[in-house]
KETI-328272 format. One line per field, with one value per residue (C-alpha): x, y, z; residue number from 1; residue in one letter. Coordinates in nm, 2 decimals, decimal comma. Layout:
residues N
X = (X  ...) .
Y = (Y  ...) .
Z = (Z  ...) .
nr = (NUM  ...) .
rest = (A  ...) .
This chain:
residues 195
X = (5,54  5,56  5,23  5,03  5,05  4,70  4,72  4,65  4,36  4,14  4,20  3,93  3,67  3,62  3,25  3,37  3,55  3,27  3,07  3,24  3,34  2,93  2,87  3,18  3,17  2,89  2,61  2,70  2,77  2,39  2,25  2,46  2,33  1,98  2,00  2,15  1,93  1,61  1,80  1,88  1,47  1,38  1,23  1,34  1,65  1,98  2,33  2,60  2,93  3,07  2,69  2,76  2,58  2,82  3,05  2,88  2,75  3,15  3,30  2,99  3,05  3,40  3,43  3,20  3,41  3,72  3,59  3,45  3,76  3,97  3,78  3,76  4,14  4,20  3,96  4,04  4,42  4,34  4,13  4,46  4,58  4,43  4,67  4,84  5,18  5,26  5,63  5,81  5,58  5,25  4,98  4,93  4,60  4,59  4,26  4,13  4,21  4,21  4,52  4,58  4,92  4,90  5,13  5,09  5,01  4,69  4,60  4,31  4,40  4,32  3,95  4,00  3,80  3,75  3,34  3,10  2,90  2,59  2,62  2,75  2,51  2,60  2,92  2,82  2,85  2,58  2,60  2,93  3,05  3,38  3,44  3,35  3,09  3,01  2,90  3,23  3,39  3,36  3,62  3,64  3,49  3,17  2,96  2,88  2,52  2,62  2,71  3,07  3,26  3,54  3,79  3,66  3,88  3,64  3,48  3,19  3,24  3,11  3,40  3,64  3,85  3,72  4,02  3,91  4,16  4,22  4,16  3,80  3,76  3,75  3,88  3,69  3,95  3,86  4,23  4,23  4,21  4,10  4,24  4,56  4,60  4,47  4,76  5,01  4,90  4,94  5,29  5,43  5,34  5,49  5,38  5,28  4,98  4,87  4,71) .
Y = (-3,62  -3,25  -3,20  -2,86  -2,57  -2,49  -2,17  -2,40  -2,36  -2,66  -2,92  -2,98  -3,22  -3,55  -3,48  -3,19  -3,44  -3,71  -3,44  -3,34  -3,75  -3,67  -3,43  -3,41  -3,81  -3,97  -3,74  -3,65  -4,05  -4,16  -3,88  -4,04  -4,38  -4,29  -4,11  -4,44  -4,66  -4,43  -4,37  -4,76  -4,85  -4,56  -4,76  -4,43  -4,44  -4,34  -4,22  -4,49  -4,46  -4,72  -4,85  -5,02  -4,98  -5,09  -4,88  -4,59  -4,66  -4,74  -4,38  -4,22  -4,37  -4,39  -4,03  -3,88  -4,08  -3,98  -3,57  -3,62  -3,77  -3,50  -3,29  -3,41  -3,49  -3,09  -2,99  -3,24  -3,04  -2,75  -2,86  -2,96  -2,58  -2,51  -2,27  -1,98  -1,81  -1,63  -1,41  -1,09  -0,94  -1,05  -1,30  -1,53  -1,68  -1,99  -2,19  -2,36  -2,16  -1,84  -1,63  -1,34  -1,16  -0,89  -0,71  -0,63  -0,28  -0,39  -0,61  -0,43  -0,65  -0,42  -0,51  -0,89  -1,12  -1,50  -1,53  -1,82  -1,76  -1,93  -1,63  -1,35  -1,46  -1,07  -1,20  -1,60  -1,63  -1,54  -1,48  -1,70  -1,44  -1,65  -1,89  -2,30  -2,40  -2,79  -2,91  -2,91  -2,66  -2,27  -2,12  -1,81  -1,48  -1,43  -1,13  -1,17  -1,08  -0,78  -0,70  -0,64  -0,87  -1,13  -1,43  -1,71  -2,04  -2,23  -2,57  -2,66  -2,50  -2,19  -2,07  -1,86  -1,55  -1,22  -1,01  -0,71  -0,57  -0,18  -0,33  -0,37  -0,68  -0,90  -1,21  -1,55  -1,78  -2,13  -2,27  -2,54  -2,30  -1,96  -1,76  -1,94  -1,80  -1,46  -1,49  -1,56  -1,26  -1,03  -1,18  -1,17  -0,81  -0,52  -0,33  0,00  -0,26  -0,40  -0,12) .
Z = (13,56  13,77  13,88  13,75  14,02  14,17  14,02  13,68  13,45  13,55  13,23  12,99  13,16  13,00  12,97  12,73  12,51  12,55  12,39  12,14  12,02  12,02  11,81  11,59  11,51  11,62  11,56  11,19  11,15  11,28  11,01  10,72  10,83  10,85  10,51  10,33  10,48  10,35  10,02  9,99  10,04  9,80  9,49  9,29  9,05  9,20  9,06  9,19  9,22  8,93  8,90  9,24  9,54  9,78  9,62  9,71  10,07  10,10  9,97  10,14  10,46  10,43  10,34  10,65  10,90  10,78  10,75  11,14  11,30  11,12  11,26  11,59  11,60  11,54  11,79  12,03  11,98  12,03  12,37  12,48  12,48  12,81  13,04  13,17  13,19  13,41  13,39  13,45  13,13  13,26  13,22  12,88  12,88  12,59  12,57  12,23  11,94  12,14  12,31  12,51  12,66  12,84  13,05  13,40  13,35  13,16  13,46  13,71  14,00  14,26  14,11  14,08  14,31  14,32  14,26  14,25  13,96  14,09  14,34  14,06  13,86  13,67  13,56  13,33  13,01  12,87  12,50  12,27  12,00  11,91  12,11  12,22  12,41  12,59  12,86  13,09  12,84  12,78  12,54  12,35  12,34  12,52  12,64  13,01  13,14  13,27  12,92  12,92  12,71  12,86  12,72  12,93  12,99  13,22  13,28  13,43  13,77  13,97  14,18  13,87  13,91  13,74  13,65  13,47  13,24  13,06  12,69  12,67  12,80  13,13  13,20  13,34  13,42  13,59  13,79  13,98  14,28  14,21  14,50  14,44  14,11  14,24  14,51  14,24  14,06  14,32  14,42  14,11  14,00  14,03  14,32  14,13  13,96  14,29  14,43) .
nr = (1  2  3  4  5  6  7  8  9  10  11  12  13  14  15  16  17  18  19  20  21  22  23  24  25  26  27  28  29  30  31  32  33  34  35  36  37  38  39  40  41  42  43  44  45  46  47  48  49  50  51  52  53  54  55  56  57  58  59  60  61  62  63  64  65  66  67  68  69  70  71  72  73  74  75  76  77  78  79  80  81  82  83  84  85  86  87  88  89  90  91  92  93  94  95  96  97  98  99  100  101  102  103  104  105  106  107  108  109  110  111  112  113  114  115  116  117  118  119  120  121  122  123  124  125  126  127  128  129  130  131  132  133  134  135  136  137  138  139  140  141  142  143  144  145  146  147  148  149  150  151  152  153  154  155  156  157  158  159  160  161  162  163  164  165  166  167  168  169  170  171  172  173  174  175  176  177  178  179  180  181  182  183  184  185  186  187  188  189  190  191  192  193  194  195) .
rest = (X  X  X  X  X  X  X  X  X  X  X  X  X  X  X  X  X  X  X  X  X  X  X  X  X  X  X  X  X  X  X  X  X  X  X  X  X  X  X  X  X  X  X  X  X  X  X  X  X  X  X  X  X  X  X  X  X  X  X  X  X  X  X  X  X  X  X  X  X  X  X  X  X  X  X  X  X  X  X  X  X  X  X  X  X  X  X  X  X  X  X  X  X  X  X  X  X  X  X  X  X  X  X  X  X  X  X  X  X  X  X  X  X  X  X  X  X  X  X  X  X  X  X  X  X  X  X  X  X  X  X  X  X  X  X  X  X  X  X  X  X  X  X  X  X  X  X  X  X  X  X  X  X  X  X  X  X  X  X  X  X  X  X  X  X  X  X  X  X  X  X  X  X  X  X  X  X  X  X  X  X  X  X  X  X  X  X  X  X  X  X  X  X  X  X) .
């Protein structure tokens, strides 16, 4: 298997999908649970399914895990869409459920920099308005705490590369080396965008 440029988005942490098994499976699962077991010692009557017990806890039960690894499975997916595109057009940014293409004229590279966030502090994501958040894992639309808002495709590191753009928005993008995509950028762009 070819091995991913360093220019890469950095791939979705397994932390990230240890959380989500979390929150989309196991989480909802331990509530069901605890809800059957204080239903089941509840002296009052209850509505069965087919005046069985057992039937019920089965469909209940049943029924929950099947809805939370559906959903899991489709969000685990979609965290598989992690990555950029670079061509003669421009950039394509795909991360989750969320997409951008823009062409090189709607690139600000001249203001791009590779920035440790710990440092920048200006430019994290402060505020998710459409997008995914978990530990390891920031996807989506966000508004940055300097206000301005930015598509982020980022894990759980400092160092990213803030690439302003003319449409309103910035981008936070989190490759496997920074500068690397920065570089690749610059190189591949036609010389009238570069200054």
């Amino acid at each position: 298997m070819q091995s991913q440029p360093p220019w890469q988005l950095e791939p979705v942490s397994a932390t990230a999908r240890l959380w989500l098994l979390a929150l989309a499976v196991l989480l909802p699962m331990g509530i069901v649970a605890g809800s059957l077991v204080f239903t089941i010692n509840d002296p009052a009557p209850k509505r069965l399914i087919g005046d069985s017990e057992w039937l019920t806890i089965l469909i209940i039960v049943g029924g929950t895990l099947l809805l939370c690894l559906a959903i899991h499975w489709v969000i685990s997916r979609a965290m598989r869409r992690h990555d950029i595109t670079l061509d003669d057009d421009g950039l394509a940014v795909r991360t989750t459920f969320y997409s951008r293409k823009l062409g090189w004229s709607e690139l600000q590279l001249p203001q791009a920099r590779v920035v440790d966030l710990d440092e920048h502090t200006e430019l994290k994501p402060m505020l998710k308005t459409n997008g995914t958040s978990l530990p390891g894992l920031r996807s989506g639309w966000f508004r940055l705490r300097n206000r301005h808002k930015a598509l982020v495709a980022m894990g759980s590191g400092p160092r990213v590369l803030y690439l302003p753009t003319t449409q309103g928005y910035d981008l936070l993008l989190q490759a496997r080396q920074p500068q690397a995509l920065l570089e690749r950028l610059r190189e591949l762009a036609p010389p009238a965008t570069r200054r």
